[in-house]
C-alpha positions, 0 to 999 in steps of 0.5 A, a space after each residue: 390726496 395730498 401727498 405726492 408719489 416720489 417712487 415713480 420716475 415722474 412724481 405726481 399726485 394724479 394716479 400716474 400709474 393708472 394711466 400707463 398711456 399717459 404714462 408712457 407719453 410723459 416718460 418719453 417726453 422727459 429725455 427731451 426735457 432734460 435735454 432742453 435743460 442740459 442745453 439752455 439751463 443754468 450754465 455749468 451747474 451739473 456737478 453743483 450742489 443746491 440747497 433746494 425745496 422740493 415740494 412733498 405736499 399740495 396741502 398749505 401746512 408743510 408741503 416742501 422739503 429741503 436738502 442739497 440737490 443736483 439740479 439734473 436731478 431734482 425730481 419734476 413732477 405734476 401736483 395738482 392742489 386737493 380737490 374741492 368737493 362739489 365745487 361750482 363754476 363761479 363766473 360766466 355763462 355756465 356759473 352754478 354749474 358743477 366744475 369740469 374734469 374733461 375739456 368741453 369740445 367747443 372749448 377746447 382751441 380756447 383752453 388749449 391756447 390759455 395752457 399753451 401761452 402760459 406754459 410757454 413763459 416757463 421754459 422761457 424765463 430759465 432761458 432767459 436767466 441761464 447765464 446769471 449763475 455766472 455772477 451772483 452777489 452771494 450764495 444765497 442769491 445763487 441758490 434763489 436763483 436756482 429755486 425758481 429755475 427749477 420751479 419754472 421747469 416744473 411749472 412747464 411740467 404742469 402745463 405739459 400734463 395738461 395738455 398731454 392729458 387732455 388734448 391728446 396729439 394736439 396737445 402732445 405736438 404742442 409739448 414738443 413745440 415748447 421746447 423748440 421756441 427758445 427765448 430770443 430767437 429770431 426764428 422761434 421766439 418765446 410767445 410773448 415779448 417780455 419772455 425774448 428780453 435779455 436778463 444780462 443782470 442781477 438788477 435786471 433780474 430782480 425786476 423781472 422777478 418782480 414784476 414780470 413775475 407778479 403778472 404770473 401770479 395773477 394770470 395763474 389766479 384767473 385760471 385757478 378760477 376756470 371752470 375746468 378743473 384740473 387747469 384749476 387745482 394746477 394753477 392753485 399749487 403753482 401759486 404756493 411756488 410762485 409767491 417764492 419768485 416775487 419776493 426774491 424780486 421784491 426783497 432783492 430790490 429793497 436790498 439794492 436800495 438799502 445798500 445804496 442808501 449807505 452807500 449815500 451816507 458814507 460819502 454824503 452825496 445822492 449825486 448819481 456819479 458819485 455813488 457809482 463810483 463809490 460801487 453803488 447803483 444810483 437812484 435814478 438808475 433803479 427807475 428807468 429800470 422800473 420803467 422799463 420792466 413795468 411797461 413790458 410787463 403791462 403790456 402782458 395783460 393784452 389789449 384794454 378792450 378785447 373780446 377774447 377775454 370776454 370770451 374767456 370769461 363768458 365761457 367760464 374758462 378765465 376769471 378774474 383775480 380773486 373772483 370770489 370776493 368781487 362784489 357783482 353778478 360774476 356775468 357781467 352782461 350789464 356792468 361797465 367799468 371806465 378805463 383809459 382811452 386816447 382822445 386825440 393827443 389826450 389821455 380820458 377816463 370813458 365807460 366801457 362794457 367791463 365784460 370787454 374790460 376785463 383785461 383791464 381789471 386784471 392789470 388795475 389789480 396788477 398796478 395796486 399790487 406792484 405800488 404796494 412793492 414800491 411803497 415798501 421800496 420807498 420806506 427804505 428811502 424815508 428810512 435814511 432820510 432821502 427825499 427822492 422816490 420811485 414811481 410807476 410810470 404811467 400806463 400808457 408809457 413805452 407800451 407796445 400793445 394796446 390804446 397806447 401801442 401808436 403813441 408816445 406817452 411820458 411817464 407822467 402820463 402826457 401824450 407827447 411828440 417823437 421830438 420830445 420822447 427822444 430828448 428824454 428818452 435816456 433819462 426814462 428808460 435804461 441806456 446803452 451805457 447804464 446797462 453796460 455800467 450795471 454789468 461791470 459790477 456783476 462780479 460772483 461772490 461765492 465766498 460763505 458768508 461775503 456779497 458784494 458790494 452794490 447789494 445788501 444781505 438778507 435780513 433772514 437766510 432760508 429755512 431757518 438757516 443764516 445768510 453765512 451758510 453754505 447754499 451751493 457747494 460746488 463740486 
């Protein structure tokens, strides 16, 4: 069962026709689907032509097709990766045990909560976005932009199945309520901070895809561990989709540095009001923007210690990332792991229960991963010759959950007074005035071929296709 069915009016690879019921319940939540993306969607898009992929396999070898698209009509469906034969739970309580197909009774507020958060963040993160297709550097960002905002309504398509398929009116009122929460709204916010921010940018943008993403790709990856197996083989495909989404973030970046360190050549200066007027974003500019997404997005891993998750884990629901390969007994009843706690105005290394921890592993797997991004980030810098470096703030700077939710933490890692965070607060995260500067550059660029200014162009264009290709025709 690779293949997907595109002849129904919702595609899928699960038998959808089998279940005419759930049939009926998914196609009657399509209209209001459409109606929350002709709402809150890309702006003004309908009539637009978009180079897209559309995904017409689960298997890892040829499983997307592309061609032009209007975005209303690009064909959301539910594909869920092959199943594995005689697959067995990997962790937890219930490890050995034959996987899932329906939802344990005593877990079902547990797992209902798990697909409900995740699928909240999809919708959001198209709200957020909604307005960016206003000033992209170059089509190609354009069409980028447009791929994960089609790929985040499909993913909201995933979660919906879930809950539609297996949690039955609860799970179908809590559909509903997903398109009622709106990004930002200070009535019905989305559930987690970092999908209500603004992302009034391109750089902003790119951070997020980044590294608000990256927590994506590893929440996904615990869950494609659970022990209830549609959640599972959903999560496992998602993935495939969202390894596009960070290399936008991560190749958009290090095409803002590349285009700023030559700009830097040109006029011979690294002075940061030199190189915005010459039409570059400075170096120091860039950091407090890391700053900022990497600390809210830290925040979305939850509390260091917390028996939620263990939890999760113990009931065989959430994993850890790459479970498999972690070298211990996958329960975890004896084992600890030393994380990072307050000691009065001291920051200290303390062993804790790694079954209360395991928030915690997901975020040190998640901090490797985003230093990796800024390693490469940093080559270009070395590249032209440039001392300067970017860096990952501390842990427990500008978080607002957790051991560090009450404190102030510098970006070096010292617990620092209200005093002090204020007199450096405008060097550490992105002021009023840089996020007004960001903006006056974000000019469209739609002509074939031409970007703009503060970015560079892409070393490759997509599919085989050059950057001078015409991504989306407008129409």
């Amino acid at each position: 069962m690779t293949s997907i069915n595109y002849s129904e009016r919702i595609p899928n690879n699960v038998d959808l026709s089998e279940n005419r019921r759930l049939q009926r319940a998914l196609e009657s939540w399509l209209p209001n689907y459409l109606s929350w993306w002709d709402e809150l969607g890309p702006e003004g898009t309908s009539a637009y032509d978009v180079y897209l992929r559309t995904a017409i396999d689960v298997s890892s070898d040829g499983w997307a097709h592309f061609d032009y698209v209007k975005m209303p009509e690009y064909r959301w469906g539910i594909f869920l990766a092959e199943p594995v034969p005689d697959r067995r739970i990997g962790f937890g309580d219930h490890k050995g045990e034959p996987v899932w197909q329906d939802v344990p009774g005593e877990y079902r507020a547990s797992l209902r909560r798990l697909i409900v958060t995740q699928g909240d963040t999809e919708p959001a993160s198209v709200e957020q976005q909604r307005l960016l297709g206003l000033t992209a550097p170059s089509l190609y960002d354009l069409r980028n932009l447009f791929q994960i905002n089609v790929e985040e309504g499909r993913h909201l398509w995933a979660m919906v199945y879930l809950l539609h398929a297996h949690f039955g009116r609860d799970g179908r009122e809590e559909a509903e309520a997903m398109l009622e929460r709106h990004s930002g709204d200070p009535d019905r916010p989305r559930i987690l901070g970092a999908f209500n921010e603004p992302t009034p940018d391109w750089l902003t943008m790119f951070m997020f895809a980044f590294f608000t993403d990256r927590d994506g790709k590893y929440q996904l990856a615990s869950l494609a561990e659970s022990a209830f197996d549609p959640l599972a083989r959903t999560c496992q495909f998602m993935l495939t989709e969202e390894a596009h989404h960070m290399f936008v973030g991560e190749s958009g970046v290090m095409r803002i540095v590349k285009r700023t360190c030559e700009i830097m050549d040109e006029i011979g200066s690294e002075e940061p009001e030199r190189v915005r007027a010459a039409g570059g974003i400075d170096l120091q500019t860039m950091q407090r923007w890391i700053n900022f997404h990497y600390s809210v997005s830290l925040d979305l891993f939850g509390q260091e210690l917390s028996t939620n998750a263990a939890n999760y884990y113990t009931q065989s629901l959430k994993g850890r990332f790459h479970e498999s390969r972690i070298d211990d007994d996958h329960r975890l009843v004896d084992s600890t792991m030393w994380i990072p706690m307050l000691d009065g105005e001291e920051i200290v290394e303390r062993e804790q229960p790694a079954l209360n921890a395991v928030n915690e592993k997901l975020r040190q797997d998640y901090i490797d991963d985003c230093q990796r991004g800024l390693n490469r980030w940093n080559k270009v810098l070395e590249k032209h010759g440039y001392q300067f470096r970017f860096a990952l703030p501390h842990r427990g700077f500008h978080r607002a959950i957790g051991q560090f939710a009450d404190v102030r933490v510098s970006p070096e890692g010292n617990v620092v007074g209200e005093a002090e965070w204020t007199r450096h607060a405008d060097t550490w995260l992105p002021t009023e005035s840089d996020r007004q500067f960001v903006r006056s550059l974000m000019k469209p660029c739609y002509e074939v071929g031409k970007i703009a200014g503060w970015i560079a162009p892409p070393t490759r264009g997509i599919h085989g296709n050059p950057f001078a290709f015409d991504y989306v025709r407008f129409n």
